[in-house]
C-alpha positions in Angstrom: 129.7 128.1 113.2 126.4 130.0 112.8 126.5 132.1 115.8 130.3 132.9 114.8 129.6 134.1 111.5 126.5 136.1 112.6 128.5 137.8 115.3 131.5 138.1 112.5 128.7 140.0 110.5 127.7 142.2 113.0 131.8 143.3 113.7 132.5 143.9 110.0 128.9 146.1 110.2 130.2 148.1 113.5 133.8 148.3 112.2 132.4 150.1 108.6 130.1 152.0 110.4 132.9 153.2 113.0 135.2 153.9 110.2 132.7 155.9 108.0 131.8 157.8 111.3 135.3 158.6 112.0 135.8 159.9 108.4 132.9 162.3 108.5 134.4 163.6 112.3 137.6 164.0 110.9 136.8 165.8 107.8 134.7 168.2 109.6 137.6 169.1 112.3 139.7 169.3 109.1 137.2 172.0 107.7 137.3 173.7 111.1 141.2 173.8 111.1 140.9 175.6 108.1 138.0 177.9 108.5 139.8 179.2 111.7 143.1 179.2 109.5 141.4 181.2 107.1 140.1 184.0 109.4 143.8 184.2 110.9 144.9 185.1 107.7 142.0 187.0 107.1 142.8 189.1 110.4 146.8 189.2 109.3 145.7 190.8 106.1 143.8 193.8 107.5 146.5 194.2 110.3 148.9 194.8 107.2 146.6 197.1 105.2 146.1 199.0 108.3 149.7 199.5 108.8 150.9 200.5 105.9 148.5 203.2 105.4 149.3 204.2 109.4 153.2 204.3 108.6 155.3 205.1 105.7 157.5 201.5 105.3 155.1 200.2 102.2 153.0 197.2 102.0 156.2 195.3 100.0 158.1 196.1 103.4 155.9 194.5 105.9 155.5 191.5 103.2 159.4 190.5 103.2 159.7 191.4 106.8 156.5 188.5 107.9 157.3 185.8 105.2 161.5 186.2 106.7 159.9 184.3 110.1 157.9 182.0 108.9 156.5 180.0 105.6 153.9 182.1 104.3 153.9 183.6 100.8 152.5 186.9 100.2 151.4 188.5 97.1 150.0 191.8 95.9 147.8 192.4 92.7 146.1 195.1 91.0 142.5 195.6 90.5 143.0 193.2 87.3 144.7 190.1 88.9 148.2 190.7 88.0 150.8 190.3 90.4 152.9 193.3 91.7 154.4 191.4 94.0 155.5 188.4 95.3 157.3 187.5 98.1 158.6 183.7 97.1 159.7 185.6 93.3 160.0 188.9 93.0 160.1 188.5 89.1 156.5 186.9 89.0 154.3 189.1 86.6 151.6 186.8 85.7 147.8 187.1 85.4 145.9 185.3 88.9 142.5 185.9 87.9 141.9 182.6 87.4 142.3 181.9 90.8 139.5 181.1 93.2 140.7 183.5 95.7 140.9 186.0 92.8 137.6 185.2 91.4 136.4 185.6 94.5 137.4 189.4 94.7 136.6 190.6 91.3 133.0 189.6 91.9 132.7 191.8 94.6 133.7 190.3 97.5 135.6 191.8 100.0 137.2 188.3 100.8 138.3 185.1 98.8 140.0 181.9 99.7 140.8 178.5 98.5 142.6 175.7 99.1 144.8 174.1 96.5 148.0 172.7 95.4 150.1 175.2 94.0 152.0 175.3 90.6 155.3 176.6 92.1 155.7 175.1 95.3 154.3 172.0 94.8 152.8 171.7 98.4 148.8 172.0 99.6 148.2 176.2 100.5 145.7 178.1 101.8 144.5 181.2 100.0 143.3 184.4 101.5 142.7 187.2 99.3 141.8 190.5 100.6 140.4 193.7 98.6 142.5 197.3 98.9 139.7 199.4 98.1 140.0 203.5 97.7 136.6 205.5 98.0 134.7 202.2 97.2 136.6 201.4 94.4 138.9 198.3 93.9 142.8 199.4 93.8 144.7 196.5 94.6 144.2 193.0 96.3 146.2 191.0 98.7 146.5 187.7 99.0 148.1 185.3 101.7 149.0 181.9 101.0 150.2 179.5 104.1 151.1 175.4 103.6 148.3 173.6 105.5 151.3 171.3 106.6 152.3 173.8 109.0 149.1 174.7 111.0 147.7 170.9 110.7 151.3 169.9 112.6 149.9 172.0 115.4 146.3 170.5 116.0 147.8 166.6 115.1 147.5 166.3 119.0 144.4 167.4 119.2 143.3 164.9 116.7 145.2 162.3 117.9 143.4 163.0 121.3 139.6 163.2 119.6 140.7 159.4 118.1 141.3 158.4 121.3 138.4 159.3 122.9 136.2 158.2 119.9 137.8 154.5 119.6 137.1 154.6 123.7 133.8 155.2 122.1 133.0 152.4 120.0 134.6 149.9 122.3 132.2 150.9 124.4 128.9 151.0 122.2 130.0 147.7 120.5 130.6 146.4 123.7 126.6 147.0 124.7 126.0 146.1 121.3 127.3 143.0 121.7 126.4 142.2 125.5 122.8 143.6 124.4 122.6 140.5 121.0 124.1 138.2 123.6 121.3 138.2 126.1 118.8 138.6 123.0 119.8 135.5 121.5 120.4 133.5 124.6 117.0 132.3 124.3 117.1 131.4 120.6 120.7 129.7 121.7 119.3 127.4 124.1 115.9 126.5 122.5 117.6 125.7 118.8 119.2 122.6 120.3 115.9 121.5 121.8 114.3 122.0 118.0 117.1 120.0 116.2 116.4 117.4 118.2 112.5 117.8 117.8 112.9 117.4 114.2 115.8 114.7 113.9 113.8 112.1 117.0 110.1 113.6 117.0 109.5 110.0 119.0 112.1 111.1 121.6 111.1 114.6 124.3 113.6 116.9 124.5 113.3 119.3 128.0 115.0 122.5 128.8 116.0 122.2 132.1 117.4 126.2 132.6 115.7 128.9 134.5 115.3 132.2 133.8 112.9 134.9 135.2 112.9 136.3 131.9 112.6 133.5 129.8 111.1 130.8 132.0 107.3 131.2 130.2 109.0 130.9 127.0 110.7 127.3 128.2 108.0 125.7 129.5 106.1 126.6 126.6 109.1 124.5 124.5 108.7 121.7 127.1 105.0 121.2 126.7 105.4 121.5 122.6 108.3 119.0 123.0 106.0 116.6 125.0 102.9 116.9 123.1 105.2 116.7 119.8 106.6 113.3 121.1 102.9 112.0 121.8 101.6 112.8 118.5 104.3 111.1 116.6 104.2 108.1 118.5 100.6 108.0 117.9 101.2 108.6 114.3 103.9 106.3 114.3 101.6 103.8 115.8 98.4 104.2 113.6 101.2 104.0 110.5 102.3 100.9 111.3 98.3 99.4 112.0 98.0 101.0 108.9 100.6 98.7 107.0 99.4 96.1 109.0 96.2 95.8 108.0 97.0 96.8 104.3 99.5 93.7 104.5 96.3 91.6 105.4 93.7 92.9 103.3 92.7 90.1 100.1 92.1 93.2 98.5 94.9 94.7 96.0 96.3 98.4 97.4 98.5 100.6 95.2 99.7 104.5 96.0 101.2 106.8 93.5 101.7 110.5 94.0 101.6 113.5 91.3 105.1 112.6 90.4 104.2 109.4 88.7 106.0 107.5 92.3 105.3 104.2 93.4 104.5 105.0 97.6 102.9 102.1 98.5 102.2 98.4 97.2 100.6 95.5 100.1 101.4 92.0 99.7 98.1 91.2 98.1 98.8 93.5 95.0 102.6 91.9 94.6 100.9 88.5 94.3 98.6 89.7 92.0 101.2 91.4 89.5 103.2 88.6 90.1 105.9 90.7 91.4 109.0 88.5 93.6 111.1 91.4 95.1 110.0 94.7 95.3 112.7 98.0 95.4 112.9 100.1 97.9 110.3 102.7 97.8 109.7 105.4 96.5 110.5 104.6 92.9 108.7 105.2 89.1 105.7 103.5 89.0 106.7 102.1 85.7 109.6 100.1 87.4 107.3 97.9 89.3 104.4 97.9 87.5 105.2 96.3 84.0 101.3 94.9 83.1 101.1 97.5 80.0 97.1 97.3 80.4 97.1 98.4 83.5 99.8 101.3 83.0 97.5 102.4 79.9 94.9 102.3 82.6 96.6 104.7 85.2 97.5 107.4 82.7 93.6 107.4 81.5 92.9 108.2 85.1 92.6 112.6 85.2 91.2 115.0 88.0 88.2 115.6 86.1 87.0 112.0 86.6 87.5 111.2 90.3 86.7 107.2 90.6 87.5 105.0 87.2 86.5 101.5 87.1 87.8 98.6 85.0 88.3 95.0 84.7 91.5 94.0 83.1 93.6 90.8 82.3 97.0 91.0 84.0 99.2 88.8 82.1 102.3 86.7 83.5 103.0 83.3 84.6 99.4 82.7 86.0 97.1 85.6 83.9 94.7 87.0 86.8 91.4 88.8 85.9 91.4 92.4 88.2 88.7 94.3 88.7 90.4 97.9 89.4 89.1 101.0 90.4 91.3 104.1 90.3 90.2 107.3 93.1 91.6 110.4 93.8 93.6 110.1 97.3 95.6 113.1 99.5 97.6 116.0 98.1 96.8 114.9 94.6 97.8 111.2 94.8 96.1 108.3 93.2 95.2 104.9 95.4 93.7 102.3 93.4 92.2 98.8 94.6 92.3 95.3 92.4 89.8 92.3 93.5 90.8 89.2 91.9 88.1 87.5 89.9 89.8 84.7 88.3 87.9 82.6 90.7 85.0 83.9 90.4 84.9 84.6 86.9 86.1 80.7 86.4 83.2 79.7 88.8 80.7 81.7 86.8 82.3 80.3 83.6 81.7 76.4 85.4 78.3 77.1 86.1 77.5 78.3 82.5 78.8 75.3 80.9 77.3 73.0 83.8 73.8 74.4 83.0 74.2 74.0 79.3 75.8 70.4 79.9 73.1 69.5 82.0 70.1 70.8 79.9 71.7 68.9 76.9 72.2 65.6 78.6 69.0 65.8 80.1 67.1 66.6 76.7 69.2 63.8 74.8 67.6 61.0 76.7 64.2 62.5 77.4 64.3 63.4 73.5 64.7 60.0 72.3 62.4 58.8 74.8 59.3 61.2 73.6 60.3 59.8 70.0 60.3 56.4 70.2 56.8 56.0 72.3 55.3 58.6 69.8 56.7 55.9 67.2 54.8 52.8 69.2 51.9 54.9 69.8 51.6 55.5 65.5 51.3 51.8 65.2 54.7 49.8 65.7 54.2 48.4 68.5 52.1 46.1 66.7 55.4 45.1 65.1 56.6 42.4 67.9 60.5 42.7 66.6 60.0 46.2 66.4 58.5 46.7 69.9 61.0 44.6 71.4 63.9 46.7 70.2 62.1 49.9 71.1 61.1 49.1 74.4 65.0 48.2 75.0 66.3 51.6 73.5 63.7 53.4 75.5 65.1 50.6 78.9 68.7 51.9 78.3 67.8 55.8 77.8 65.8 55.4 81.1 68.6 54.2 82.9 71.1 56.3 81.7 68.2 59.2 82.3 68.2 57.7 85.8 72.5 57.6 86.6 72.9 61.1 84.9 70.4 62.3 87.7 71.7 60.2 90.7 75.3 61.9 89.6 74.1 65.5 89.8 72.3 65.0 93.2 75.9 63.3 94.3 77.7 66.3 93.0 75.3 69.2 93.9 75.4 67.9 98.1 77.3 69.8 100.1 79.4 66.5 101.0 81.6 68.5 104.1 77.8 68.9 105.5 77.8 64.9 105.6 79.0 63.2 109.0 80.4 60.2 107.3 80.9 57.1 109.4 84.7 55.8 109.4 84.6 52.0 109.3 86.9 49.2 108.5 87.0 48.8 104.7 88.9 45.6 103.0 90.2 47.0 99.8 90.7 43.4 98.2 87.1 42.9 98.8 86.1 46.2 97.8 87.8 46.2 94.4 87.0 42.6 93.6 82.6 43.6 94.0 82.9 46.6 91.9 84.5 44.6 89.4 82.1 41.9 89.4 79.6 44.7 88.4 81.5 45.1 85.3 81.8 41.6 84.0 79.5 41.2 81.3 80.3 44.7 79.7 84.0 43.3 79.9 83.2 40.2 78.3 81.5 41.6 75.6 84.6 43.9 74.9 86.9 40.7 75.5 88.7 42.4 78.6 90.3 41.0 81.6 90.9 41.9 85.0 94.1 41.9 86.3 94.1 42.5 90.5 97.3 42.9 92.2 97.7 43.8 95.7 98.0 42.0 99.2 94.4 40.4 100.7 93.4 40.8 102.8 94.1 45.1 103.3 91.8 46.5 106.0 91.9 50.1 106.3 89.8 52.7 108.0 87.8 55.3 105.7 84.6 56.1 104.6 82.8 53.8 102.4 80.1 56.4 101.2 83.0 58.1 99.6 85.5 55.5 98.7 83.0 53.8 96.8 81.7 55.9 94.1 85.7 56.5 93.7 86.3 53.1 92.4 83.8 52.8 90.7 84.0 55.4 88.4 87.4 54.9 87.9 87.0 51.1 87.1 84.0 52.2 85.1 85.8 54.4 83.0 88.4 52.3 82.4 86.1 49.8 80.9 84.0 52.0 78.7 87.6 53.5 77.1 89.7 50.3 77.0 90.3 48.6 73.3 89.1 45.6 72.3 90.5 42.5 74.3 92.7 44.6 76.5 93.8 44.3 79.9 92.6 46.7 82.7 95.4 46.5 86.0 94.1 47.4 89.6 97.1 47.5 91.6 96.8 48.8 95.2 99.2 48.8 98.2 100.1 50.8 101.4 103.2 53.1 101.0 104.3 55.9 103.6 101.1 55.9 105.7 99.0 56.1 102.5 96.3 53.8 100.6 98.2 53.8 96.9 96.0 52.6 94.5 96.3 52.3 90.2 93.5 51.8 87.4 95.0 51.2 84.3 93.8 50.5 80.6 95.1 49.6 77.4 92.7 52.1 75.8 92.4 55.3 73.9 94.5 57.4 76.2 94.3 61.5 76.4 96.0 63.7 74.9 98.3 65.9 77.1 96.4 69.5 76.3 93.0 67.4 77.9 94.3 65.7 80.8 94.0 69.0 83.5 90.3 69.3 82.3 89.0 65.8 82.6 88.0 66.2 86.4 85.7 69.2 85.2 81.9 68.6 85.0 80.8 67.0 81.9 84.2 67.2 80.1 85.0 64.8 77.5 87.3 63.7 75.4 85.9 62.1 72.8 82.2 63.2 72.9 80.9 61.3 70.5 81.9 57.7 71.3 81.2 58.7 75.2 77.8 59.5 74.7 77.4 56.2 72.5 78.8 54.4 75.6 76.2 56.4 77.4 79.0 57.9 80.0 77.1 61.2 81.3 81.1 62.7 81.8 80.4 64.0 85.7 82.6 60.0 87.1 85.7 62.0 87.1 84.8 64.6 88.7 83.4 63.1 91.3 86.6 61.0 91.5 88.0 64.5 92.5 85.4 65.9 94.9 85.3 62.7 97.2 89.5 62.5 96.5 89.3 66.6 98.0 87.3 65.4 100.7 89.1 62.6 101.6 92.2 64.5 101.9 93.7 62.6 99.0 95.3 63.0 95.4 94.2 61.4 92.1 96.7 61.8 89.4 96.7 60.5 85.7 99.1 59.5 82.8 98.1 58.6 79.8 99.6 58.8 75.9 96.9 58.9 73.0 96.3 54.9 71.6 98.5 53.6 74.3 96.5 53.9 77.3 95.6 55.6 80.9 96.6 55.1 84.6 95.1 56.6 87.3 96.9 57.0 90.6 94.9 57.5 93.7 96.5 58.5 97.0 93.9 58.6 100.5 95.7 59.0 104.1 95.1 56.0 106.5 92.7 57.5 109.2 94.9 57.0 112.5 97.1 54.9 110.4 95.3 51.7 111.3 95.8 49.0 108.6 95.6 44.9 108.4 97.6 43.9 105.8 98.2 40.2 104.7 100.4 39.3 101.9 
């Protein structure tokens, strides 16, 4: 459609051109016609003057006699432009001096013409005046007037034959014209295909297979840009796609946006982290993915004139995420900005702060109360018998629980995957019944009672070291929290390949916002009445180290001043069990 309309242009140029060249030619032949019309009349006129002074008919005479054979008007004036004489009315009197022609003669010049339409025949004549002169004076003038019709009938042919040869003409030159485009554009014809095809599959090599002395160069110059283009792309196409690989794997939080305020790129890591499902297809606003308004504000605070900006911010949704973000100038005046997720980290730190100060204050409780009650024996009771008994037993019972808060923060601070644990058969009837018989005496001075339910023996395969301190500290902490004269359940069973086992206590229970922090270090409930009961609040989570270790689960459920059960779940190591009911 292109090369049509171009080649449609160039025929419309030609044809104007032709047509404007033909006007110009035939004006000029017209103007010859009548410059050669002119001096005919021009000769006619002195042939008359010459004979009327030679013989005696007048000048009026040889007038009526030409005009009688043919079409021509003549007219005779005097030195003032009025007319004499006129051959088409003999009654014409009027003034001519207005007249070219006249004009012409009454200046001074020996000739005038014009050509014009005249008033009284209503037809296109030529005008030749002539000047009758007498010793140098102006007498009379003459003036001949023929139709142009007439001798323009006469060299038609001749015109009609100059069209002919000039149309031969131009079908000739735009013939070259047109052969001569042709072979210039043959090139461009055959190498535009090969350049669409470039552009719409750069992956794909597009070859010229013609040959032409002329234009061979020039093709295997296409070829060889074809091939390398194809290379380069796949290349390209290649690096891309490790590109987005890599992005998708990075733990690190990758984000593009352009000068345009448009999303271009978002990895996996960064979705999770804005907590973003399904994302549109890109490129889109910014705004339309990215909803956190702290990190918007943070985005449009980023200008050229500070290239890197670094913040931490709080991305709040269904799980709030602490980012650290830092905002860089990128290419062609994007923005790429990178999020490491310190939730864990900053929740680790937070851990460690409250483990220090928890473990500076339970250590200083006991050692405190120690250093006071010696100084107090040292000042003299301890010549009080009564007195130094009860001392001595306060400063027994701070020792020990100085000695178990210590033993638990050695347990907790080994690295217990370091460990090669032995597996060994473990009977859980017998294991539960020992750790309970540890706990007699405190339950009978709280009037509670043990109630065991589950088959004996149950031999299972685990790893005492582990499975334990689990028991114990859950048994244990059902008897420091259970009410007065209650009953404390230890249930246990096997159910789908798993060790099931249940603590539960008639005691003070734990209130709903409390039960997901009781496995942290040194969390309690009640504070006060746990330090009375000299608990050092690491049992639990121990419970849920050795539970993580084991592979297992510990759940709890509990309502405040009804009571607590805690569920333990440990996988069977190769499934081996002896079970007797």
């Amino acid at each position: 459609m292109k090369k049509r309309f171009s080649y449609g242009i160039w025929a419309t140029i030609l044809l104007v051109i032709f047509v404007l060249c033909w006007q110009l030619l035939s004006s000029f032949y017209r103007q010859q016609v009548i410059a050669q019309q002119a001096d005919f009349l021009e000769e006619k006129a002195s042939i008359f003057l010459n004979l009327s002074q030679t013989q005696t008919d007048t000048l009026q005479q040889f007038a009526d006699a030409y005009v009688q054979d043919s079409n021509s008007r003549m007219t005779l004036m005097d030195a003032q432009g009025v007319i004499i004489y006129d051959t088409y009315d003999h009654t014409l009197h009027e003034n001519r001096s207005d007249r070219p022609e006249v004009k012409a003669i009454l200046r001074g010049s020996t000739v005038g013409q014009s050509l014009r339409e005249s008033d009284t025949l209503h037809e296109e004549l030529l005008y030749v005046a002539v000047a009758i002169k007498e010793d140098g004076a102006l007498t009379q003038i003459l003036r001949i007037a023929e139709p142009t019709a007439a001798f323009f009938a006469k060299s038609q042919s001749i015109e009609q034959s100059i069209l002919l040869v000039y149309v031969l003409f131009c079908m000739f030159v735009s013939m070259l014209i047109f052969h001569t485009l042709r072979q210039r554009n043959r090139p461009v014809q055959t190498i535009l295909p090969v350049l669409k095809k470039m552009i719409s599959s750069p992956d794909q090599q597009a070859i010229i297979m013609q040959e032409t002395p002329e234009h061979d160069e020039l093709y295997q110059m296409i070829n060889q840009l074809s091939e390398q283009m194809s290379q380069t792309y796949r290349a390209y196409a290649a690096s891309e796609a490790q590109l987005y690989d890599l992005l998708g794997e990075l733990m690190i939080g990758v984000f593009i946006i352009d000068a345009e305020d448009r999303l271009l790129l978002l990895n996996p890591t960064m979705q999770d982290q804005l907590g973003i499902n399904t994302l549109p297809p890109l490129p889109v606003p910014f705004t339309e993915v990215i909803h956190d308004t702290q990190l918007i504000q943070l985005i449009y605070q980023f200008t050229e004139h500070a290239p890197i900006l670094h913040a931490e911010t709080t991305i709040s949704h269904d799980r709030p995420r602490v980012l650290d973000v830092t905002l860089r100038s990128f290419q062609e005046n994007q923005l790429i900005g990178l999020a490491y997720d310190l939730t864990r980290i900053r929740q680790l730190e937070k851990m460690q702060k409250d483990f220090v100060g928890n473990v500076s204050h339970e250590l200083k409780t006991p050692v405190t109360s120690l250093i006071g009650f010696t100084e107090t024996l040292l000042d003299g009771a301890k010549e009080d018998p009564e007195t130094l008994q009860s001392f001595l037993e306060i400063i027994q019972k701070d020792a020990h629980r100085l000695k178990n808060l210590i033993q638990e923060i050695i347990q907790l601070s080994k690295n217990s995957d370091s460990f090669a644990y032995e597996e060994q058969s473990i009977d859980i009837a017998e294991l539960v019944a020992s750790i309970c018989q540890r706990y007699y005496s405190l339950a009978e001075q709280k009037q509670l009672v043990f109630a065991i339910h589950g088959p004996a023996p149950l031999i299972i395969t685990s790893k005492l070291e582990l499975l334990q301190p689990i028991l114990k500290n859950l048994i244990e902490n059902a008897v420091t929290y259970a009410k007065q004269g209650g009953t404390i359940t230890l249930s246990y069973d096997i159910a789908e390949g798993q060790l099931v086992l249940q603590v539960a206590d008639q005691g003070i229970g734990i209130a709903e916002e409390d039960q997901e922090r009781i496995f942290e270090r040194f969390y309690r409930v009640d504070k006060a009445r746990a330090r009375n009961s000299g608990g050092t609040g690491l049992g639990l989570a121990i419970v849920k180290d050795y539970t993580t270790i084991l592979g297992g689960s510990i759940a709890v459920d509990s309502f405040p001043n009804i009571g607590t059960t805690f569920t333990l779940s440990l996988p069977i190591a190769n499934g081996k069990t002896t079970k007797q009911t």
